[in-house]
N, C-alpha and C positions, 0 to 999 in steps of 0.2 A: 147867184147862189152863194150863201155862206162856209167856206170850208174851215172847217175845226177841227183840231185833235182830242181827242176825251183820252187822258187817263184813265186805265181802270183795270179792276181785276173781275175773275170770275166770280161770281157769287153778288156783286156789289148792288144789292138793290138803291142805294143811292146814283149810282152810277145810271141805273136803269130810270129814276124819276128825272133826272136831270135830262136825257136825252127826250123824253117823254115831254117834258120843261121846253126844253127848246126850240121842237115839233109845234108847239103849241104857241109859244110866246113871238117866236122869231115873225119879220115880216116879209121873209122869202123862203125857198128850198133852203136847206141845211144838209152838207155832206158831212159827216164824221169820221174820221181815223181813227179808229179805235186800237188803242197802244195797251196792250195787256204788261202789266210791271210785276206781276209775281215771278216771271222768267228773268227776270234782271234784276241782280241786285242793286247796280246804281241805282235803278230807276225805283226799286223797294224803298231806298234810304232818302231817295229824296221828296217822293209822292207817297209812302205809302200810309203816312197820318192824316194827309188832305185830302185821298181822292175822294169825289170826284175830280180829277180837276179838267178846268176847259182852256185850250191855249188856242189863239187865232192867229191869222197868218204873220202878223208882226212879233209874237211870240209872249203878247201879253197873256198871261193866268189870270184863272177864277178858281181857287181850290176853296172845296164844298159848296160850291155853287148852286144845293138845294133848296134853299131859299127861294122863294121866289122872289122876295126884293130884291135881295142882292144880285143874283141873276138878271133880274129886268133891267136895274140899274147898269150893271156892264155890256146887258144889249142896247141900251138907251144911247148911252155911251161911244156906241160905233153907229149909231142910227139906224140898228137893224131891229129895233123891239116894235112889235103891233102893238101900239098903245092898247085897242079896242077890245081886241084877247085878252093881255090883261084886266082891263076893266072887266069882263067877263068873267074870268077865272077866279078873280080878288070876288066879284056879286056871289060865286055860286059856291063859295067857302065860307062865305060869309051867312050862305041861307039853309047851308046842311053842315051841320056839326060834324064831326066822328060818332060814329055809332058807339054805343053804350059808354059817352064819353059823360062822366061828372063834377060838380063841383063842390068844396067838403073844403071849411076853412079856408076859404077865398083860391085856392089849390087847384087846378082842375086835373083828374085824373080820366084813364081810358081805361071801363071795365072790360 
């Protein structure tokens, strides 16, 4: 089992895709601590531009680790990313767009 801390506050729906990210990506269980920083101001002054952030038991960070490269990449990194999930999740982004999502002067926007 993976055990991680997530920074985060109430409301953070990145917070929410990242744990969502890691369920998905990881290639075993994944426990979270979830650490709320809006009760602490240290913890506001020093997460409160980056969360999500993800710290593993050595006390390595991932702030904004919404991405999913970047994410995959720092579970790649500890040996813990399902390649195969990946590949998965990269096919099925790639084969459904956003909805009412356009593109207008090489730009793409979401209607």
């Amino acid at each position: 089992m993976i055990s991680l801390v997530l920074y985060t506050t109430l409301g953070c729906h990145l917070c929410t895709q990242v744990e969502a990210l890691l369920t998905a990506l990881a290639n075993q269980d994944v426990a979270l601590e979830r650490i709320e920083i809006s009760e602490n101001d240290e913890l506001i002054e020093r997460y409160g531009r980056y969360i999500p952030v993800v710290v593993d038991s050595q006390g390595s960070q991932l702030a904004q680790g919404f991405e999913i490269e970047r994410l995959a990449g720092w579970l790649r990194e500890r040996g813990w990313l399902d390649e195969h999930a990946l590949a998965a999740l990269v096919e099925e982004a790639l084969e459904s767009p956003p909805k009412d999502a356009y593109q207008r002067n090489g730009r793409r926007f979401l209607g």
